[in-house]
MDTraj code that builds the backbone (N, CA, C; nanometers):
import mdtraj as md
import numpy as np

residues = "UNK UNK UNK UNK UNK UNK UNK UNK UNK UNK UNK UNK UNK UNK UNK UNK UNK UNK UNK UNK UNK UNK UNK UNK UNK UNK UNK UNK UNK UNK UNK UNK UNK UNK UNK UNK UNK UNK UNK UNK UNK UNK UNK UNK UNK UNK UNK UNK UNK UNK UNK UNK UNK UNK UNK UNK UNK UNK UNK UNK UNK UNK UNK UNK UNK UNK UNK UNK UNK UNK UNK UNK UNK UNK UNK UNK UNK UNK UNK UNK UNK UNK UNK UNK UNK UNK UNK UNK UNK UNK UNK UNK UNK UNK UNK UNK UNK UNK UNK UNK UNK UNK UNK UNK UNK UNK UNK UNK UNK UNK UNK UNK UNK UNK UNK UNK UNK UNK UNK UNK UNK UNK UNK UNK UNK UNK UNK UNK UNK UNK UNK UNK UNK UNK UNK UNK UNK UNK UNK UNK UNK UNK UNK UNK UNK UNK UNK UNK UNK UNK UNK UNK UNK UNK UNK UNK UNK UNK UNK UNK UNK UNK UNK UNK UNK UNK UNK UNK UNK UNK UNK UNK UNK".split()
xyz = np.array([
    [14.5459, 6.6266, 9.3765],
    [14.4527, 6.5170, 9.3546],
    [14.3178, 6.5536, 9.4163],
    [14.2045, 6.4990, 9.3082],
    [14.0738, 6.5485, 9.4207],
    [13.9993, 6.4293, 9.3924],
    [13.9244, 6.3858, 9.4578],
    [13.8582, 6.3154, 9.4869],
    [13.7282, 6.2632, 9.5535],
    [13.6335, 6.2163, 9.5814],
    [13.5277, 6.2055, 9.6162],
    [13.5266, 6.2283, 9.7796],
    [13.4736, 6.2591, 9.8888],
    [13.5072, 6.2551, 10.0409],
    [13.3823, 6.2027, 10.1142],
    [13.4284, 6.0656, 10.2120],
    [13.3577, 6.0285, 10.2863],
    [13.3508, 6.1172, 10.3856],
    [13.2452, 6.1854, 10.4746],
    [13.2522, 6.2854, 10.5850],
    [13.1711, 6.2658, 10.6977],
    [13.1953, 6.2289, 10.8401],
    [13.1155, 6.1511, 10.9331],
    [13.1032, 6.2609, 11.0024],
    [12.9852, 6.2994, 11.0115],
    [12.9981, 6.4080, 11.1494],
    [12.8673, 6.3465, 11.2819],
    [12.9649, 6.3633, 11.3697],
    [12.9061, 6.2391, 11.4928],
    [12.9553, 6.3472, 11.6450],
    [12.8818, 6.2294, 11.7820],
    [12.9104, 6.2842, 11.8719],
    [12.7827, 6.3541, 11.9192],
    [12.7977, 6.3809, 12.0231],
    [12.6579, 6.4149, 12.1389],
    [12.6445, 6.5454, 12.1025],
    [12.7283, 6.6734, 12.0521],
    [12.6868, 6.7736, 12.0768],
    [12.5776, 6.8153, 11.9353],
    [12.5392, 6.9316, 11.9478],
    [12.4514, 6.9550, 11.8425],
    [12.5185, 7.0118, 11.7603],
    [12.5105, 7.0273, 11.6219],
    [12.5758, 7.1056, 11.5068],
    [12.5685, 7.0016, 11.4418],
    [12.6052, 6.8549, 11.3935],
    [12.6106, 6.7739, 11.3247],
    [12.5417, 6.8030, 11.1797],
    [12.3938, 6.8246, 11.1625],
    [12.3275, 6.8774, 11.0685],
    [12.3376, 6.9849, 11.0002],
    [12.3842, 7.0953, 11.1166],
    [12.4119, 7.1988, 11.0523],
    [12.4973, 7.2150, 10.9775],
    [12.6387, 7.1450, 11.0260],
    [12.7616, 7.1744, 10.9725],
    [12.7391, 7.0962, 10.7978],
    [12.6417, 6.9922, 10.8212],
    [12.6923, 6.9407, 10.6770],
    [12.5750, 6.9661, 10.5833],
    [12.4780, 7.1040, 10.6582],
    [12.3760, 7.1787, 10.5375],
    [12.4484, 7.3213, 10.5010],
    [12.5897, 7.3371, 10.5726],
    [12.6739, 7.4534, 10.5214],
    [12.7690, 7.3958, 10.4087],
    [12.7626, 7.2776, 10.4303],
    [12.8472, 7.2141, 10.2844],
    [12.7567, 7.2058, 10.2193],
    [12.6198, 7.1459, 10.1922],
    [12.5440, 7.1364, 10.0908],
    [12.5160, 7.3618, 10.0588],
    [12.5612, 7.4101, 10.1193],
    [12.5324, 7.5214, 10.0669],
    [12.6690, 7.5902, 10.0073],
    [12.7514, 7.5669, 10.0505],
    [12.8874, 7.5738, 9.9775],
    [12.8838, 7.5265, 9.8487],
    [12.8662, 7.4098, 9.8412],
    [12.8000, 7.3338, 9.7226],
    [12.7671, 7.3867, 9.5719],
    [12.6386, 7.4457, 9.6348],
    [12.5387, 7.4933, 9.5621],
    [12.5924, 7.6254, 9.5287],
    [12.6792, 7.6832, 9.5771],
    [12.6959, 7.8308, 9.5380],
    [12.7848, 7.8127, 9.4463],
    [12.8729, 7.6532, 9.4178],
    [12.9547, 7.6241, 9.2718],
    [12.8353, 7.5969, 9.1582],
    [12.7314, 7.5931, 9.2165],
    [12.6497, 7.5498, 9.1238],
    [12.6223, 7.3783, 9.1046],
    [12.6719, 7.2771, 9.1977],
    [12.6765, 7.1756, 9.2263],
    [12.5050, 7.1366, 9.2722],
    [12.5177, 7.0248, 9.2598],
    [12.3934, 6.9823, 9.2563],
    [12.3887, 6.8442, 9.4029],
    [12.3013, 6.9214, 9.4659],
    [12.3087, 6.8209, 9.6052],
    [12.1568, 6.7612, 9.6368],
    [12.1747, 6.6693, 9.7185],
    [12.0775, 6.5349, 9.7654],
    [12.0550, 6.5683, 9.9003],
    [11.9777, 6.6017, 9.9589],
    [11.9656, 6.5971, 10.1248],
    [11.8451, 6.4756, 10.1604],
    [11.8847, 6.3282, 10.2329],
    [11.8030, 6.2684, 10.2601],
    [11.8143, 6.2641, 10.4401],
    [11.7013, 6.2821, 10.4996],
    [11.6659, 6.2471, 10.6170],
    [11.5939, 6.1536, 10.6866],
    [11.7073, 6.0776, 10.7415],
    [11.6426, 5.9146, 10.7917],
    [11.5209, 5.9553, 10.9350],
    [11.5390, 5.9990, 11.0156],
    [11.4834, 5.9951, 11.1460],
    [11.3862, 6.0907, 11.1290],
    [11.4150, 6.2473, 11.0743],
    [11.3507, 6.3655, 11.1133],
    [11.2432, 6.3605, 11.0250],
    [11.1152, 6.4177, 11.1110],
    [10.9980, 6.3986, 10.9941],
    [10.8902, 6.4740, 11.0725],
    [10.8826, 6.4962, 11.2128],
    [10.7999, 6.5463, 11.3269],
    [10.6947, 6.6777, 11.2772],
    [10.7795, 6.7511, 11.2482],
    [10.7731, 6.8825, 11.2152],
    [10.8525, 6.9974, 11.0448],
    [10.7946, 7.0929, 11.0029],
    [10.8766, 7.1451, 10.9017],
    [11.0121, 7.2155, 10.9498],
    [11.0805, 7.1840, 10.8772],
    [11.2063, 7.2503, 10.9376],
    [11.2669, 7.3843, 10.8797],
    [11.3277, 7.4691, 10.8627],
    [11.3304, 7.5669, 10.7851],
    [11.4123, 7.5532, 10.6764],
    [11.5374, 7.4034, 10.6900],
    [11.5639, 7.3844, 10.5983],
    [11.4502, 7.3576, 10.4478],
    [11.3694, 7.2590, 10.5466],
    [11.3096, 7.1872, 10.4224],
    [11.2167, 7.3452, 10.3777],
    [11.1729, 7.4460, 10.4420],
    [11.1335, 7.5393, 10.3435],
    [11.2226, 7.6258, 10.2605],
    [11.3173, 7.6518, 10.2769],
    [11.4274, 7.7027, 10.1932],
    [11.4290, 7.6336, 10.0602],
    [11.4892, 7.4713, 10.1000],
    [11.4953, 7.3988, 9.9573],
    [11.4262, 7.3994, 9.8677],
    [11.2518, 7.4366, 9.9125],
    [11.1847, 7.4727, 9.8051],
    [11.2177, 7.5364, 9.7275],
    [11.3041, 7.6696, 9.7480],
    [11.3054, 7.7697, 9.6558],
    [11.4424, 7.7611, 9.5975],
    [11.5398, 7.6408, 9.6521],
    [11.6898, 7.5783, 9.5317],
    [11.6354, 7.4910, 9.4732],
    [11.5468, 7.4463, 9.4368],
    [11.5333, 7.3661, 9.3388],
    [11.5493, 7.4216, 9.2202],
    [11.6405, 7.3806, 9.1303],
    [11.6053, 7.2086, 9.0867],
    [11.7777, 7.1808, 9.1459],
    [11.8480, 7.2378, 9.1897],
    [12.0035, 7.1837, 9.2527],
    [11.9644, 7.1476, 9.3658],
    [11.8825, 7.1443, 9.4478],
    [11.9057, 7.0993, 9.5783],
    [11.7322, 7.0001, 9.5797],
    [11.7540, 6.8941, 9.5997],
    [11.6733, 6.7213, 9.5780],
    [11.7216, 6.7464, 9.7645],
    [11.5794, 6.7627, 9.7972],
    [11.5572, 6.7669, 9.9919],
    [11.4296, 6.6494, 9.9997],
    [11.4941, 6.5085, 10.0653],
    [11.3738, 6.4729, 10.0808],
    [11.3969, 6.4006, 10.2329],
    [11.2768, 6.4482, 10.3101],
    [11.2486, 6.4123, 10.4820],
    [11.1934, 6.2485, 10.4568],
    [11.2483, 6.1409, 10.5134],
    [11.1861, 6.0391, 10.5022],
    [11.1634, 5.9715, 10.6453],
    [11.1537, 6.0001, 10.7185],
    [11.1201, 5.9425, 10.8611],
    [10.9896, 6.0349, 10.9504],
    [10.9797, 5.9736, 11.0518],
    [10.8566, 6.0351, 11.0974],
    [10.8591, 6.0864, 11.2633],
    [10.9766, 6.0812, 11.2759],
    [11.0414, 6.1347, 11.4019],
    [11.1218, 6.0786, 11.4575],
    [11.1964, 6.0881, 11.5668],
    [11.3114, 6.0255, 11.6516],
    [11.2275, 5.9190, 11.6807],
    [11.3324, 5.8021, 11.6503],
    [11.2871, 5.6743, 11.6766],
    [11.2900, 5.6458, 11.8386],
    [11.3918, 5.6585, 11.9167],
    [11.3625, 5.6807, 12.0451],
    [11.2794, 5.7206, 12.1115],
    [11.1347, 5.7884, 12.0422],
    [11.0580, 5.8012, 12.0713],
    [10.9120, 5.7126, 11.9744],
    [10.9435, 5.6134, 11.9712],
    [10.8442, 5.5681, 11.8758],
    [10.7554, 5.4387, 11.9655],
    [10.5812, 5.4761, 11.8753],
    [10.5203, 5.3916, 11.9528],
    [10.5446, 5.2715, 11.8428],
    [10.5537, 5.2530, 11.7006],
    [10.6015, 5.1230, 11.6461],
    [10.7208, 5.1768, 11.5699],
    [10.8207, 5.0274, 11.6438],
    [10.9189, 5.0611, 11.6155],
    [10.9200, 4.9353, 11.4414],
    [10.8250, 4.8916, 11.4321],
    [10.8391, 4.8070, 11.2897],
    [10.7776, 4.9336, 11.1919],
    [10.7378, 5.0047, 11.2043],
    [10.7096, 5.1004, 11.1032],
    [10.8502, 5.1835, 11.0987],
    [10.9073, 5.2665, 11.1901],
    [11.0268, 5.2807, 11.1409],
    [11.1034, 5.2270, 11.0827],
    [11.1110, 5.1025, 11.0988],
    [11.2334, 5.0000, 11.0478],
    [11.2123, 5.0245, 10.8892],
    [11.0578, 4.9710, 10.8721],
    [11.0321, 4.9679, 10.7145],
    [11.0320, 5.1040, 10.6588],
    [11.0089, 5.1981, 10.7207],
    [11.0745, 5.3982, 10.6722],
    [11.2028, 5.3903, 10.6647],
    [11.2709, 5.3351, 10.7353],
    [11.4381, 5.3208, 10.7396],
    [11.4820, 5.2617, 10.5709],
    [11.4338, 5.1404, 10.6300],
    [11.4626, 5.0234, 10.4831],
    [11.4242, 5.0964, 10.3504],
    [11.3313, 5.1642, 10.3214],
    [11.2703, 5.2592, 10.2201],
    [11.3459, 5.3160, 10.1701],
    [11.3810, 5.4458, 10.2939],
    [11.4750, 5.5655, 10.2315],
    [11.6023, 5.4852, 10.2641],
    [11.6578, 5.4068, 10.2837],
    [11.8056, 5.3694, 10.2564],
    [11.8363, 5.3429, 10.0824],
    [11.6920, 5.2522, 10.0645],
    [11.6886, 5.1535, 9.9434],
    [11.7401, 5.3252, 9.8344],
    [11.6503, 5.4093, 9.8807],
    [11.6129, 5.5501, 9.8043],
    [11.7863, 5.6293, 9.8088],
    [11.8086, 5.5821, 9.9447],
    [11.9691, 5.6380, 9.9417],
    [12.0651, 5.5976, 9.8290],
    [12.0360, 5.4452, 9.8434],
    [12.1593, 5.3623, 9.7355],
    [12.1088, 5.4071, 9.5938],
    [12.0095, 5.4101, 9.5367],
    [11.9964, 5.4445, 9.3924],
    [12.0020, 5.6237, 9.3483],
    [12.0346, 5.6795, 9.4720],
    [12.0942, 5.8391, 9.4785],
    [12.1879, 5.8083, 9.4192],
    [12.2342, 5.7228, 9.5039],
    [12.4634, 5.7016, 9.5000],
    [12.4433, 5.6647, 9.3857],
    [12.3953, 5.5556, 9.3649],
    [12.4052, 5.4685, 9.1945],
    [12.3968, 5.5758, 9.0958],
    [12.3145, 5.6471, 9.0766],
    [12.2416, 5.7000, 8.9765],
    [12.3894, 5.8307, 8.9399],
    [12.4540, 5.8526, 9.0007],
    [12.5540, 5.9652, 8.9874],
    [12.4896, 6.0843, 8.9641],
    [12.3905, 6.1022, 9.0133],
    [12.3635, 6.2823, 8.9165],
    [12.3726, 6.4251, 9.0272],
    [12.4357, 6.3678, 9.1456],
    [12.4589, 6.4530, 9.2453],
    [12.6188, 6.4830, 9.3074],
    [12.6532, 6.5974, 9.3181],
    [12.8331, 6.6195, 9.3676],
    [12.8313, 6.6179, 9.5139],
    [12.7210, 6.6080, 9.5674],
    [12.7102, 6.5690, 9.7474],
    [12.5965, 6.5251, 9.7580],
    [12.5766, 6.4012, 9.8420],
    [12.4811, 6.3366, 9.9123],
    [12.4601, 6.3538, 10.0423],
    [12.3812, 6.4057, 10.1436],
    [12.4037, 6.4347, 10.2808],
    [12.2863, 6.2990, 10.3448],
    [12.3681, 6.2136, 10.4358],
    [12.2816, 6.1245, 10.4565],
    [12.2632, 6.1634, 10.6447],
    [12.1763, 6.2768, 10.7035],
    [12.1484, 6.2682, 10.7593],
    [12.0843, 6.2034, 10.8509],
    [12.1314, 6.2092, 10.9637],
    [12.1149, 6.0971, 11.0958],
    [12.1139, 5.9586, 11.0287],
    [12.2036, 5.8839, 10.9422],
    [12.2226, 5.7878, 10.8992],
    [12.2584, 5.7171, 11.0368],
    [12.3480, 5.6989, 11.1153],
    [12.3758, 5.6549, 11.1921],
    [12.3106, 5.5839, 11.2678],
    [12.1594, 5.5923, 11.3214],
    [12.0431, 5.6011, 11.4031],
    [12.0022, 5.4357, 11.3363],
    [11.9839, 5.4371, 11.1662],
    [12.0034, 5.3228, 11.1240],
    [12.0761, 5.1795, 11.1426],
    [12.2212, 5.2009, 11.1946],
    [12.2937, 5.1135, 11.2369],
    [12.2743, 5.0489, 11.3564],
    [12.2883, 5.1869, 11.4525],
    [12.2636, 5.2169, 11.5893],
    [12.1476, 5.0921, 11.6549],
    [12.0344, 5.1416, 11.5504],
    [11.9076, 5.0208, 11.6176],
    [11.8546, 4.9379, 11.5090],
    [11.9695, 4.8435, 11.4559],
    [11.9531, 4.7758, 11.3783],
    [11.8406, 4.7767, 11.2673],
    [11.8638, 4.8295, 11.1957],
    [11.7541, 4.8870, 11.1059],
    [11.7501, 4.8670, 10.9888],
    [11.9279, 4.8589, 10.9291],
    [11.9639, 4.8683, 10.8480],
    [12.1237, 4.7911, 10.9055],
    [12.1874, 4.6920, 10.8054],
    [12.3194, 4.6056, 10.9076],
    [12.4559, 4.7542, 10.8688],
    [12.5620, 4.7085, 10.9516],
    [12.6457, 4.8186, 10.9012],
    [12.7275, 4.7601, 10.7906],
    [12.7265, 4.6178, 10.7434],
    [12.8018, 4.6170, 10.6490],
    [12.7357, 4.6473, 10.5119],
    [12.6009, 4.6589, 10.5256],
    [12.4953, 4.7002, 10.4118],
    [12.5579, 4.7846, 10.3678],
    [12.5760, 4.9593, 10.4719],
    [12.5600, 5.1151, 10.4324],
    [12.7382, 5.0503, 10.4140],
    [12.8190, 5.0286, 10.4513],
    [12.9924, 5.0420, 10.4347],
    [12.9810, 5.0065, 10.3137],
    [12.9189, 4.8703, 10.2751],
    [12.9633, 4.8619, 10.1681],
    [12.8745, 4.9381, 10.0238],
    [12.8008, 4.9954, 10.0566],
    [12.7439, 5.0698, 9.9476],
    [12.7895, 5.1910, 9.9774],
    [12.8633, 5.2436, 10.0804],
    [12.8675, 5.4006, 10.0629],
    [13.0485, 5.3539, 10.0068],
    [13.1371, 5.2088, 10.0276],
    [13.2553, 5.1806, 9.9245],
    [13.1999, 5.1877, 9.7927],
    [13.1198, 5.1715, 9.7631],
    [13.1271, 5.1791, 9.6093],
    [13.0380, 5.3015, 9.5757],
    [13.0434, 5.3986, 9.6173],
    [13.0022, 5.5230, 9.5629],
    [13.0431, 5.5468, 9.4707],
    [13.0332, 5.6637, 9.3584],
    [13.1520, 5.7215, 9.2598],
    [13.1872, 5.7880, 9.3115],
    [13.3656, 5.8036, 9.2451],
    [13.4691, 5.8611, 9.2867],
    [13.4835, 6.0140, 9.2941],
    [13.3717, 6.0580, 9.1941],
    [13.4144, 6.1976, 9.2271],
    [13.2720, 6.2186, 9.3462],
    [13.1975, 6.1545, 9.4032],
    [13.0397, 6.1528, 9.4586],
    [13.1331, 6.2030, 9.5922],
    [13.0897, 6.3267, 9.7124],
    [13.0920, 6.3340, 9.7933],
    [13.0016, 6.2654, 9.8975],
    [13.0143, 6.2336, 9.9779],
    [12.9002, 6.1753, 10.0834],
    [12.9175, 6.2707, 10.2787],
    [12.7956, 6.3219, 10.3186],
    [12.8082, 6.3205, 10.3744],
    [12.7136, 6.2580, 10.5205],
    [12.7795, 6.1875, 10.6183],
    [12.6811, 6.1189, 10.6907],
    [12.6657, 6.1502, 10.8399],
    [12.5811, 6.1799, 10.9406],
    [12.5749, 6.2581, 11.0506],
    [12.4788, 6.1656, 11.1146],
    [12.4530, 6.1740, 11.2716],
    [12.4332, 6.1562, 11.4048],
    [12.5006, 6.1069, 11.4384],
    [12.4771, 6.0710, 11.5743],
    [12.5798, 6.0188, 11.6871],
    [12.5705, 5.8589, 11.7117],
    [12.6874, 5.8540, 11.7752],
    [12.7740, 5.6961, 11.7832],
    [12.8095, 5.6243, 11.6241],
    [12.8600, 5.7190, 11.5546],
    [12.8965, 5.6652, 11.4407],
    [12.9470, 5.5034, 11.4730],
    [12.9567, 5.4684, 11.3484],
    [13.0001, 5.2555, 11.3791],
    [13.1520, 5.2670, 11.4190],
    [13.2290, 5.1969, 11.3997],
    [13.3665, 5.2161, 11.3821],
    [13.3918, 5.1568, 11.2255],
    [13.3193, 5.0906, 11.1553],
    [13.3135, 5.0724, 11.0434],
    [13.3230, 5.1390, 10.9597],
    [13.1740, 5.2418, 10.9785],
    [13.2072, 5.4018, 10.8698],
    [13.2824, 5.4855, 10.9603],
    [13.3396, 5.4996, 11.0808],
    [13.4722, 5.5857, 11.0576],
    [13.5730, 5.5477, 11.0360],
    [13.6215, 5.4231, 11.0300],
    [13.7225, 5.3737, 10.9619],
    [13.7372, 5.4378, 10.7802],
    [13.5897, 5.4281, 10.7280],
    [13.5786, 5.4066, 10.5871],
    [13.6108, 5.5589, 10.5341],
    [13.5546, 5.6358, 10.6799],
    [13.5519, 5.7881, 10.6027],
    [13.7110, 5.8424, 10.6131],
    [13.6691, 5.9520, 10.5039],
    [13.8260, 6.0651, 10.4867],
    [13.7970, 6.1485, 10.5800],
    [13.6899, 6.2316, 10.6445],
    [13.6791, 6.3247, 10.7460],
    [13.5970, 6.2612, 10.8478],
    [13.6524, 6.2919, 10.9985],
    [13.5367, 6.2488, 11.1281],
    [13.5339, 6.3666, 11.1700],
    [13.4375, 6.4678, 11.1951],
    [13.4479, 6.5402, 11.3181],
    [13.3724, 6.5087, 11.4278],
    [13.3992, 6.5099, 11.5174],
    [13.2801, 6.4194, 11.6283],
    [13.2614, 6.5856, 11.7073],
    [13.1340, 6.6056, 11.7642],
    [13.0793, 6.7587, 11.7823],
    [13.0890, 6.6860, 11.9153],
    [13.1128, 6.7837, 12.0033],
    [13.1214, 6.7199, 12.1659],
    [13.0320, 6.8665, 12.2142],
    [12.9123, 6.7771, 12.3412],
    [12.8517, 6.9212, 12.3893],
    [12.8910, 6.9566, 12.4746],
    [12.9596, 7.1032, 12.5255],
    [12.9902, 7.1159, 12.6310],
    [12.8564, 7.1813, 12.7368],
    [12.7504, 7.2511, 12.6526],
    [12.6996, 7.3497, 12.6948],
    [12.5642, 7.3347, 12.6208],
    [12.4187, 7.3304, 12.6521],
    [12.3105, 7.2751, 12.5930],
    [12.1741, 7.3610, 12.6262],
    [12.1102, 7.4162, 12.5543],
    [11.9924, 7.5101, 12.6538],
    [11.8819, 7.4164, 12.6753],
    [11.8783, 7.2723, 12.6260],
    [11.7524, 7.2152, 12.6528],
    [11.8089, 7.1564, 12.8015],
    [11.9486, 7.1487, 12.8134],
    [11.9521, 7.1050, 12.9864],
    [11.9174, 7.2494, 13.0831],
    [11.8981, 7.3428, 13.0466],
    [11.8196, 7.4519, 13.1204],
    [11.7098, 7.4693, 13.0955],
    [11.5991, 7.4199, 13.0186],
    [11.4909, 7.3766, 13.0020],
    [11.4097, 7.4681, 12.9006],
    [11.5158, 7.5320, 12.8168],
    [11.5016, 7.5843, 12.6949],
    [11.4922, 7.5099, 12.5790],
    [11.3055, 7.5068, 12.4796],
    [11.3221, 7.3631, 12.3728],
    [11.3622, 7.4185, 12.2918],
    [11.3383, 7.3582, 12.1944],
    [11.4065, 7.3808, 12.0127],
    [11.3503, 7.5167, 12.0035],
    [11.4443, 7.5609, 11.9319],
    [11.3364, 7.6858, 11.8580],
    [11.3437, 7.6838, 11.7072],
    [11.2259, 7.7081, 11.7058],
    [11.2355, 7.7330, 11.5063],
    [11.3382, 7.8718, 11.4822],
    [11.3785, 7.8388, 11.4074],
    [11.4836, 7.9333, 11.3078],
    [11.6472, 7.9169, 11.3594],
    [11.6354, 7.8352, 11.4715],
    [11.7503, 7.8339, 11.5350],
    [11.7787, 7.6359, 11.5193],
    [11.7065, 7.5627, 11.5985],
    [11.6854, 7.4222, 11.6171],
    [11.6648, 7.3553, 11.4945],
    [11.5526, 7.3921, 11.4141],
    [11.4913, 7.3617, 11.2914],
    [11.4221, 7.4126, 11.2217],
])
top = md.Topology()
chain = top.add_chain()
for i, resn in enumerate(residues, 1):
    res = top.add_residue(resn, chain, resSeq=i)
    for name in ("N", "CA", "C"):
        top.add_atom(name, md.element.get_by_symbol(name[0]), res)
traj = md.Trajectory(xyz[None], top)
């Protein structure tokens, strides 16, 4: 039996993103056609988002936020960037023309009320059946991990920004 897969990847450590831009690249090497939307990240270019330039027309990459909200001087402008690309999320799902949706740092949405959690549960329940979804940052709800078929929760044991090493491009983003 195959079927569509809800996939939560959550938890403090880092990899979350990564792990579910190695499925959107798994993906793509069937020749599948994937969605990458990003709620929070928007700061800077990332190397994903320059890559995707050059999968198009299978890989639909769009950054819709304007940085970590935890760091924001208005937090009503996020909300309404949130509300935007969610609205932009649900007519992804609706529209069927993608075999994975990656709803990066979706979570962040719930997290600081941005978006309610029975909104995203119940629109990521009525996805189509063969539609993969995948959704990432930390403190997933218990709602969408209830809802999903896969949780992996990334735990950090070991971190170079707690040794005072920052992001690095090609590695971080």
């Amino acid at each position: 039996m195959t079927k569509g897969l809800l996939a939560v990847f959550t938890g403090n450590g880092k990899g979350k993103t990564t792990s579910a831009l190695g499925l959107a690249f798994r993906a793509l090497g069937h020749g599948h056609k994937v969605c990458v939307i990003q709620f929070i990240k928007g700061n800077w270019i990332s190397g994903e988002q320059i890559m995707a330039k050059s999968l198009s027309p299978l890989l639909d990459f769009h950054v819709m936020g304007k940085g970590f909200t935890w760091q924001s001087d208005n937090l009503a402008e996020d909300t309404a960037l949130a509300q935007n690309a969610w609205n932009f999320a649900v007519q992804v799902i609706e529209q069927n023309q993608h075999h994975l949706v990656i709803l990066d740092e979706l979570t962040y949405l719930i997290r600081y009320n941005m978006i309610s959690e029975q909104e995203i549960v119940q629109a990521l329940s009525r996805r189509p059946a063969e539609m993969h979804i995948v959704v990432t940052g930390r403190h997933a709800s218990n709602e969408l991990l209830e809802l999903a078929d896969l949780v992996t929760e990334m735990v950090e044991i070991k971190h170079p920004y707690a040794s005072g090493i920052a992001a690095q491009k090609g590695f971080d983003f």
